[in-house]
ROMIKOL-995512 format. One record per atom (N, C-alpha, C): residue in three letters; x, y, z. Coordinates in steps of 0.001 Angstrom, whole numbers, plus 500000, padded with zeros to 6 digits. Layout:
BEGIN
alaXYZ;...
***
This chain:
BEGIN
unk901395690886450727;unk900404690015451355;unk900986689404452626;unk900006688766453573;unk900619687978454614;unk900429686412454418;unk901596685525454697;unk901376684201454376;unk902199683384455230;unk901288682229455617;unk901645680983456213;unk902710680154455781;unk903708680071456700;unk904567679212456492;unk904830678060457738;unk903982676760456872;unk904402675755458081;unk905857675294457506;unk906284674342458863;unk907797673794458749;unk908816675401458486;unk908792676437459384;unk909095677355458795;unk910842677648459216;unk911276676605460130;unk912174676310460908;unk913263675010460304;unk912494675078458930;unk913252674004458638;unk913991674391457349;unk915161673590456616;unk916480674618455807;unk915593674890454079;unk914521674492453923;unk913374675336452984;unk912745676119453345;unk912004675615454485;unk911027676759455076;unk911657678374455573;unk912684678086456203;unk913338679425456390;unk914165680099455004;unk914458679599454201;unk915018680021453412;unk913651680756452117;unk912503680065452197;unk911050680984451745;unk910885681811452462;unk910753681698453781;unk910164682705454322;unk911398684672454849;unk912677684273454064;unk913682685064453801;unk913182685550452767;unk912783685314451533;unk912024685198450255;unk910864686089449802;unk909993685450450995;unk908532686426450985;unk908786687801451632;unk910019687962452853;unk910019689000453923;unk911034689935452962;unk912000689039451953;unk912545690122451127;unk912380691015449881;unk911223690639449429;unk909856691173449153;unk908651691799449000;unk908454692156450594;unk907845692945451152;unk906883692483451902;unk906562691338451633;unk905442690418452215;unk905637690114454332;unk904479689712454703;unk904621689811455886;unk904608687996456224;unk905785687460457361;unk904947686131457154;unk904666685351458493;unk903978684502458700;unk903598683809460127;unk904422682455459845;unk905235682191460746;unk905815681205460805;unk905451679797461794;unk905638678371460894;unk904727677111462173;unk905794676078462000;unk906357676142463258;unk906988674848463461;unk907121673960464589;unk907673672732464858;unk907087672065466124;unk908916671427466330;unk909700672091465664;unk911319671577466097;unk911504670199465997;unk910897669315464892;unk910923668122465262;unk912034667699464348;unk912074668287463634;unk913821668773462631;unk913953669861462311;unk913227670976462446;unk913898671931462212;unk914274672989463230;unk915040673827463073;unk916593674111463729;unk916117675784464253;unk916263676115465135;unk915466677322466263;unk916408678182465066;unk918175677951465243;unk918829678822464793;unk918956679217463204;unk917716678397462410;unk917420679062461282;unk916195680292461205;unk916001680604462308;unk915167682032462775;unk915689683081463104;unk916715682875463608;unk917211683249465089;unk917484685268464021;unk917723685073462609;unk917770685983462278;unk916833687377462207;unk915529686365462150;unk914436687568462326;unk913924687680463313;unk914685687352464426;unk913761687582465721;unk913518689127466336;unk914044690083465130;unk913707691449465093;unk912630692050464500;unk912906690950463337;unk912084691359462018;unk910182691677462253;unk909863692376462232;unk908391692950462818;unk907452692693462045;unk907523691634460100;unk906937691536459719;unk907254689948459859;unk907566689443461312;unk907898687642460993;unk907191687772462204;unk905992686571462130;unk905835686441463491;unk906054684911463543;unk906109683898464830;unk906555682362464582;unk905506681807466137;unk904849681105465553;unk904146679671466450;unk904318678477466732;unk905039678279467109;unk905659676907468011;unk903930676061468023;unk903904675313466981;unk902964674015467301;unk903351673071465774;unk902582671835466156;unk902358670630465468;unk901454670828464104;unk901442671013462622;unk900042671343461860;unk899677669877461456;unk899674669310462270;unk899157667539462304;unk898102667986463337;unk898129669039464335;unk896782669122464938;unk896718670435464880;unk895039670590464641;unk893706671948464167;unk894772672803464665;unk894646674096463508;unk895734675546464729;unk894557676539463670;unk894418677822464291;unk894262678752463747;unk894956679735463034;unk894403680675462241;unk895553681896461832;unk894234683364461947;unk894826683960462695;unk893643685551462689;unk894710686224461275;unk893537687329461608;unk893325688676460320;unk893777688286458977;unk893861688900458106;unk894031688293456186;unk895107687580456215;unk894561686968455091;unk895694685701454867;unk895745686048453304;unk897117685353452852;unk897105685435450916;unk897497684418450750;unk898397683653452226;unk898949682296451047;unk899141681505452255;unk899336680022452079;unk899430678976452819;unk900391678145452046;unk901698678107452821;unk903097677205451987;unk903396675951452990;unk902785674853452718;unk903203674053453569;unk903861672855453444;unk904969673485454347;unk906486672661454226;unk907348671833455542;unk905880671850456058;unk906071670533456966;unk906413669084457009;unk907191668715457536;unk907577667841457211;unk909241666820457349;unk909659665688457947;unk911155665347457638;unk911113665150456483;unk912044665114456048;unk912427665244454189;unk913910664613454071;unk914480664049455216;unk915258663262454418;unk915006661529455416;unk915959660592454428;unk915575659233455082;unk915589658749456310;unk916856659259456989;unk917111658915458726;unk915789659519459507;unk915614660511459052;unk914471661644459946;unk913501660645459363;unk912785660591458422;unk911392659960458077;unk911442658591458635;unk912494658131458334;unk912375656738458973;unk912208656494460664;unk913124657489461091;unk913324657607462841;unk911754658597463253;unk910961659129462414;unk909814659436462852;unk908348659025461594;unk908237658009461715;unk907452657230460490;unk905847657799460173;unk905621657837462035;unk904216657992462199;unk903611659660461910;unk904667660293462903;unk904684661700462625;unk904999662063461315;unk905524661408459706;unk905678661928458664;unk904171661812457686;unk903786660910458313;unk902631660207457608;unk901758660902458026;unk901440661445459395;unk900507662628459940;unk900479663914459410;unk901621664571459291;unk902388665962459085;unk901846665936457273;unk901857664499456427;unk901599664713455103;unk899996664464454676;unk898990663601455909;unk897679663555455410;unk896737664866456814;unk897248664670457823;unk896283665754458806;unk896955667201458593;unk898253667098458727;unk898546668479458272;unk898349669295456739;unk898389668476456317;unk897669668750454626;unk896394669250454632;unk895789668701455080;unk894393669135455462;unk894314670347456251;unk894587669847457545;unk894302671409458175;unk894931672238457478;unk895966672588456772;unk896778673877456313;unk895715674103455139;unk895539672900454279;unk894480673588453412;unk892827673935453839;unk892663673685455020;unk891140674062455500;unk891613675574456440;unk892829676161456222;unk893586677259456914;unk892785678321455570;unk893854677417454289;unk893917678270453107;unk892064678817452821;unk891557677329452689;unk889998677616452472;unk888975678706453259;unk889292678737454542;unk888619680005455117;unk888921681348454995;unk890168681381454833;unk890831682605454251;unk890935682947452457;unk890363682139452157;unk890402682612450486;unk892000682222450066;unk892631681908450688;unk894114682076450429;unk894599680968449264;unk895331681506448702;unk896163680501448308;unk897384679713448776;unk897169678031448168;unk897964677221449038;unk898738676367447928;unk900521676427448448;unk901244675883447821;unk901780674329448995;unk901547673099447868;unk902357672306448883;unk903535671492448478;unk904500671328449379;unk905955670971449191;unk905929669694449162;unk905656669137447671;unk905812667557447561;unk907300667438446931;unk907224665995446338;unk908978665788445988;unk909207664737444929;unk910425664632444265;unk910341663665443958;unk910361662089444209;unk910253662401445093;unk909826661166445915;unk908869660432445632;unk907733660546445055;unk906547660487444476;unk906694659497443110;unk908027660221442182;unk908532658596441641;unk908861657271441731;unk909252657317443188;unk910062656051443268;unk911122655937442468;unk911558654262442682;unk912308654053441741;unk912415654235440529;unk912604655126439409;unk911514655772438720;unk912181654475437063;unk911325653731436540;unk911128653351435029;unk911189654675434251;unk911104655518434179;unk910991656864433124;unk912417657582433744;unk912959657901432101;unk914201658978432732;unk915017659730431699;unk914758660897432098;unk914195661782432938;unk912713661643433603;unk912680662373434488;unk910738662093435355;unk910268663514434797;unk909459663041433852;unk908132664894433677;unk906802664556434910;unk906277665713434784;unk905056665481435991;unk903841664265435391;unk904089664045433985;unk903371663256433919;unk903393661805434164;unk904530661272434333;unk904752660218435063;unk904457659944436215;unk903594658810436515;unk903092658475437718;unk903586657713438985;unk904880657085438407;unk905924657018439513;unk905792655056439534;unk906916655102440440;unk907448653323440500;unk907195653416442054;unk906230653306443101;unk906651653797444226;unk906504652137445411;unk907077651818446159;unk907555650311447049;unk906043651075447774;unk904887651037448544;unk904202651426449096;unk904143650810450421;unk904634649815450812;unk904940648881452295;unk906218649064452004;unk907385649932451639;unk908562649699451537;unk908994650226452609;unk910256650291453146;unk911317650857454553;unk911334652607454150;unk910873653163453131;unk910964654390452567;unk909588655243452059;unk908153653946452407;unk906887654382452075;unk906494655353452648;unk906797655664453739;unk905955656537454808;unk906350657984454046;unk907352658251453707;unk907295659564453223;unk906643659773451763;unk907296658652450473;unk906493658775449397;unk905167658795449942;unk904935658075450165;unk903311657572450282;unk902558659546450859;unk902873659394451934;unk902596660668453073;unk902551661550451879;unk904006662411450548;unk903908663106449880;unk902344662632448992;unk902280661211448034;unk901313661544447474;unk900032661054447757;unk899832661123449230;unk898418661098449655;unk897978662767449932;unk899522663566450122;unk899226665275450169;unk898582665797448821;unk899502665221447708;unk899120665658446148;unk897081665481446219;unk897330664310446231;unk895848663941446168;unk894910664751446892;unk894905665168448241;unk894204665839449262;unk894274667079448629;unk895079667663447883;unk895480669367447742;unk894443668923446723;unk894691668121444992;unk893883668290444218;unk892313668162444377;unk892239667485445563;unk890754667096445779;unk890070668338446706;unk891137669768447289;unk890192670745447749;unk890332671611446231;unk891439671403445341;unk890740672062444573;unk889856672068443751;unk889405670591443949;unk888322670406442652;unk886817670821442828;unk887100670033444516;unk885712669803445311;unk885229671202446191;unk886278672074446455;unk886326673157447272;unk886804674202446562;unk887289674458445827;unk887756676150444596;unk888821676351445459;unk889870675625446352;unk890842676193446961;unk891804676478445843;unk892164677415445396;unk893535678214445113;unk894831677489445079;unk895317676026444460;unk895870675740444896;unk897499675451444079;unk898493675103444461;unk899819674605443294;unk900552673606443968;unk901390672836443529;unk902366671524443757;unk903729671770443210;unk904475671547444279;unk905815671922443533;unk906780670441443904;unk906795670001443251;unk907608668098443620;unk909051668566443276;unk909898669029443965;unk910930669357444560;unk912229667844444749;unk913666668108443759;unk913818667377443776;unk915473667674444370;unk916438666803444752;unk917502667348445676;unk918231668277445691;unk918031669167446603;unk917960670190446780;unk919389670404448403;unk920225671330447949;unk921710671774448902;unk921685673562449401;unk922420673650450013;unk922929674548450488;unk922859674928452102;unk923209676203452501;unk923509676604454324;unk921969676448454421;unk922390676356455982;unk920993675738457128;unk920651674043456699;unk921166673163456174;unk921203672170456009;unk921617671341457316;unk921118670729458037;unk921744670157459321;unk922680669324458766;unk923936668968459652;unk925364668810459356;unk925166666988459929;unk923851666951460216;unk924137665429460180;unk922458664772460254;unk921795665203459090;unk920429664972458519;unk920443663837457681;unk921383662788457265;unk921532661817456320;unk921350661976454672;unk921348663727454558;unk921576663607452733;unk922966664023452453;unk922771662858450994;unk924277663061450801;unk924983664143450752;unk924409665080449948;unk925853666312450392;unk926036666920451917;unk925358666420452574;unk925894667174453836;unk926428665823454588;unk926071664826454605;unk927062663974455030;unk928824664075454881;unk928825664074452533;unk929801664006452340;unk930738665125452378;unk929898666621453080;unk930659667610453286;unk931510667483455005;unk930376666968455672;unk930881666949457299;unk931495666010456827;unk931957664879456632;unk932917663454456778;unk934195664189455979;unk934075665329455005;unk935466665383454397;unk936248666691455482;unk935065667470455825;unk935474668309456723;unk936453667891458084;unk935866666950458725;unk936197666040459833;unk937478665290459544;unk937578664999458393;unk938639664177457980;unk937997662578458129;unk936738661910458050;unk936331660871458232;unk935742660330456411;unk936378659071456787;unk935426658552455230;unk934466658934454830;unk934280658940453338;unk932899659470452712;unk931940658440452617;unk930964657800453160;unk930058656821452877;unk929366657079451954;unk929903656055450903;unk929111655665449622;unk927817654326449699;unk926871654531449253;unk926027653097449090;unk926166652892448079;unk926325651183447799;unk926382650773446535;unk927490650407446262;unk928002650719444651;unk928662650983443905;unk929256652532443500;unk927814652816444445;unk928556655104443409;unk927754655545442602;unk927287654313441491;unk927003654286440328;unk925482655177440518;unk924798655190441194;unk923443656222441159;unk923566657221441169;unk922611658129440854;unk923247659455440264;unk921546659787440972;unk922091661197441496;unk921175662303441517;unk921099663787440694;unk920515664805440695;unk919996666204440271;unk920366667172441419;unk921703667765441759;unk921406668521443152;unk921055670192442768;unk920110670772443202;unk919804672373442921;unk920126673156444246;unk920842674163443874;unk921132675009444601;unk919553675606445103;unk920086676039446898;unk918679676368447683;unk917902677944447214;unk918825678854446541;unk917682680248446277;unk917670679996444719;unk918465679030443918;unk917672678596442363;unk916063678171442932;unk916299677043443820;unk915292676289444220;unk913699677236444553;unk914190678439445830;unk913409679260446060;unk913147679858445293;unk913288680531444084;unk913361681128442853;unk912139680764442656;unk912132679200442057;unk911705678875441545;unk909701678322442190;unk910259678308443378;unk908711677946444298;unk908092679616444359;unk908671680483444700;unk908367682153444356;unk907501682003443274;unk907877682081442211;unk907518682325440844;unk906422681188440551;unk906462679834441271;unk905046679264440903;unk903513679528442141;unk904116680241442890;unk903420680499444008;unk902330681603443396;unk903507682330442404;unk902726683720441940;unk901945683091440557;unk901882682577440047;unk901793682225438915;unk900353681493439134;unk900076680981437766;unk899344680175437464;unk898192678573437992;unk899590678174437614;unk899514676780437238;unk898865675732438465;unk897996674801438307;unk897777674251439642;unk898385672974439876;unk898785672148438360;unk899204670848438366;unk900163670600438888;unk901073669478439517;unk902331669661439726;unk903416670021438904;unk904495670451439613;unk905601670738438835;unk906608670738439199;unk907953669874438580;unk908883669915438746;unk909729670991439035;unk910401671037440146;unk911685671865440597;unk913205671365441367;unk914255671588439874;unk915561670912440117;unk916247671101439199;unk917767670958439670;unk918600670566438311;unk918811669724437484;unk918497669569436267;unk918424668420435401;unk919928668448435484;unk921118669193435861;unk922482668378435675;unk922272667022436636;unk922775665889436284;unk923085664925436744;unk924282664072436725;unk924594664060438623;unk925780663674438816;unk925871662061439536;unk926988660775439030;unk926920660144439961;unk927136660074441754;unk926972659531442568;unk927606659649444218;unk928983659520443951;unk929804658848442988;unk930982659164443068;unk931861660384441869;unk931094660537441330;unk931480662384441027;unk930978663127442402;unk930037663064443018;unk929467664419443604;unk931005663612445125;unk931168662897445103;unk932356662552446119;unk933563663168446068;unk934111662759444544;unk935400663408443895;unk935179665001444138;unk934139665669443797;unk934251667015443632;unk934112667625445413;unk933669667016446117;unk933660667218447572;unk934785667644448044;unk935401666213447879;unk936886665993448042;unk938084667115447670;unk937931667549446339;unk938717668804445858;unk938500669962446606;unk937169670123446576;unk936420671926447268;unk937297671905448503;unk936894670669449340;unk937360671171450841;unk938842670913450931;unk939898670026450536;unk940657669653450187;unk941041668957451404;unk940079667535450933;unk940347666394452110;unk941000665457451708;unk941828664720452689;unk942433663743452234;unk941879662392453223;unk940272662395452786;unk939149661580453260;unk939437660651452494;unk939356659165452397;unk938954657976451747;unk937249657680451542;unk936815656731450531;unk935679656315450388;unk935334654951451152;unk934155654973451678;unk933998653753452337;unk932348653303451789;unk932371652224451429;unk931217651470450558;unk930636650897451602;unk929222650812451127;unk928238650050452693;unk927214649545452049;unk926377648645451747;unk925386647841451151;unk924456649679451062;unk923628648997450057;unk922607650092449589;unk921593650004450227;unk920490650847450737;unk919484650867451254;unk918723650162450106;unk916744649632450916;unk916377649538450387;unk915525650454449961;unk915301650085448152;unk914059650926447464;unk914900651957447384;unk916153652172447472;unk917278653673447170;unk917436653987445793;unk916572654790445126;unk916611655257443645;unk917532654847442580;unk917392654303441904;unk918805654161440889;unk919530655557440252;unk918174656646439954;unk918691657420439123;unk917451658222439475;unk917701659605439265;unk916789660889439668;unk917183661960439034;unk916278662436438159;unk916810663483437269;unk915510664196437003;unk914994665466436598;unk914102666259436571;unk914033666765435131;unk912642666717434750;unk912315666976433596;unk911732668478433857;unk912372669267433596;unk911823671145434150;unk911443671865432677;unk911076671099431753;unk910194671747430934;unk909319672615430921;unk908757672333431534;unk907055672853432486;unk907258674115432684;unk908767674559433898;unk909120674800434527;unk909183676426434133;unk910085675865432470;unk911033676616431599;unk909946677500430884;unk908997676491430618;unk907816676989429330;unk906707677909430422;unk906672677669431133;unk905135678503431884;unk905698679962433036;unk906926679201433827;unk907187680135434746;unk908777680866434223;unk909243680037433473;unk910469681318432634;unk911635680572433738;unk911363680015434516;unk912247679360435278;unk913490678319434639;unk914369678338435236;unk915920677116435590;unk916895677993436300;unk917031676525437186;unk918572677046438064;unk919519677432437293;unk920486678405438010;unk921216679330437508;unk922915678401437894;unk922995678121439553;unk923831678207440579;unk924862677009439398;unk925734676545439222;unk926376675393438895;unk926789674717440179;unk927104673290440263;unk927216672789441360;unk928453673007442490;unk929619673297441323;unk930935673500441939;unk930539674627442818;unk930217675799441619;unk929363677074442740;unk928759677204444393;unk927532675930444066;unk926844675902445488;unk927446675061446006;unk928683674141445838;unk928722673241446771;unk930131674051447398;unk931127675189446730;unk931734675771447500;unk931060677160448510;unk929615677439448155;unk929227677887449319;unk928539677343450961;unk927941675842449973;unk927963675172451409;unk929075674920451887;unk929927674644451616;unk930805674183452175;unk931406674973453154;unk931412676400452942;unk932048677773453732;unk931339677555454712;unk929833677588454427;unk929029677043455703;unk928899676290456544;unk929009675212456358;unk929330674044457303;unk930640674373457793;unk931812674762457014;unk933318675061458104;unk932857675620459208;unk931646676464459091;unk931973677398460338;unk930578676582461503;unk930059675861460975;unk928967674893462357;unk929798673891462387;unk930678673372461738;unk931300672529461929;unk932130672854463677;unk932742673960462720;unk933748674516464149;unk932903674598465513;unk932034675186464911;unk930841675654466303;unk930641674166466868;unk930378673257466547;unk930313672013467155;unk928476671593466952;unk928132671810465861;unk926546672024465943;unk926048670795464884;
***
């Protein structure tokens, strides 16, 4: 089939649209560079079944001849970016939502959209299943993106109820590996460039919060297989291993073999206590769980970043 990929320039979007093209599938790529990175393309700029459109899907775009799917993964996705572009995240999650699904609707297509766990908040429930409705600050320093994700949820369920759009949710929860920008503000790529560099590891807090990190083609695996599938409700995608910031520090520290120090800095606000994924759903409908172990993916990012590191990128 041929399928839409907005944000296609960004270290998910290109790593799906590697996915669909390795596959057999043909795909149109939409991005507007507002974080994501030219040189996560730069590979298929041969490839005869990739084509790529440089625009905004916060404003009307078209797509000619058949369509099968609409994946839209527009969007900043981590805190520095959402915060340093507030207005544009909040656009990209209620106008671009829309138009991509009024893309999907004329074309019959089916449309997957890239929500997160973000959508919990601070989460009271733990582990988070999809049925939990979340702890979320909604005027908080961190709303614009929750919020933006589940005003998307809502908009997707409401073309499928009201409109028969074709549709699935995949709430996506932290997620590593190459094409990760080397200075995007999530923790493992922070604490990989600072040990690389030889510069302190910035911890918030205490340490003591703990995240779920999933390796990036477990991750794709796993959006593949619900794309094809079924299901329309949301669904969790992640590793239920859960590590504190100061394990996922210690083990940094070993891989690259830095002799980095830790440096503590007040905690953001509304910064999760704890994030962990309930992939039941996941396990029972799509046959899905990550495979990668963390030591695994975090010594392949890490190979990766040595070498943009060097590059100076």
């Amino acid at each position: 089939m041929r399928v839409a990929i907005t944000g296609a320039a960004g270290f998910l979007g290109s790593h799906l649209a590697d996915r669909f093209l390795a596959d057999g599938h043909e795909v149109i790529g939409y991005d507007n560079f507002l974080t994501g990175q030219p040189e996560n393309l730069a590979h298929l700029a041969r490839e005869r079944r990739f084509d790529f459109v440089e625009h905004d899907v916060s404003e009307p775009f078209t797509v000619t001849g058949a369509l099968g799917g609409v994946l839209h993964f527009a969007s900043p996705a981590s805190p520095p970016d959402y915060q340093r572009f507030p207005l544009e995240t909040l656009r990209v999650g209620s106008l671009g939502t829309s138009n991509s699904l009024d893309i999907a609707r004329a074309a019959g297509a089916r449309f997957l959209l890239a929500s997160t766990s973000e959508v919990y908040g601070d989460p009271a429930v733990h582990p988070q299943p999809e049925t939990y409705w979340g702890y979320v600050n909604s005027v908080g320093e961190r709303s614009m993106y929750d919020e933006a994700k589940r005003f998307a949820e809502a908009t997707t369920m409401a073309y499928h109820r009201s409109c028969g759009v074709d549709t699935r949710i995949v709430r996506i929860f932290n997620t590593y590996g190459p094409r990760m920008r080397p200075h995007d503000g999530r923790v493992v790529s922070n604490f990989i460039v600072q040990a690389l560099q030889g510069q302190p590891l910035t911890v918030y807090g205490n340490g003591q919060q703990t995240r779920s990190f999933c390796y990036v083609t477990d991750l794709i695996d796993g959006i593949y297989r619900l794309f094809l599938g079924r299901r329309v409700e949301p669904t969790n995608m992640g590793n239920p291993g859960e590590f504190t910031m100061l394990e996922l520090a210690a083990l940094v520290l070993e891989l690259t073999g830095s002799n980095s120090t830790l440096e503590h800095r007040s905690l953001p606000a509304d910064d999760p206590r704890q994030r962990k994924p309930d992939i039941t759903t996941a396990r029972t409908v799509l046959g899905w769980e990550p495979k990668v172990p963390l030591r695994d993916g975090l010594r392949r990012t890490i190979e990766y970043f040595r070498t943009v590191v060097t590059d100076g990128r």
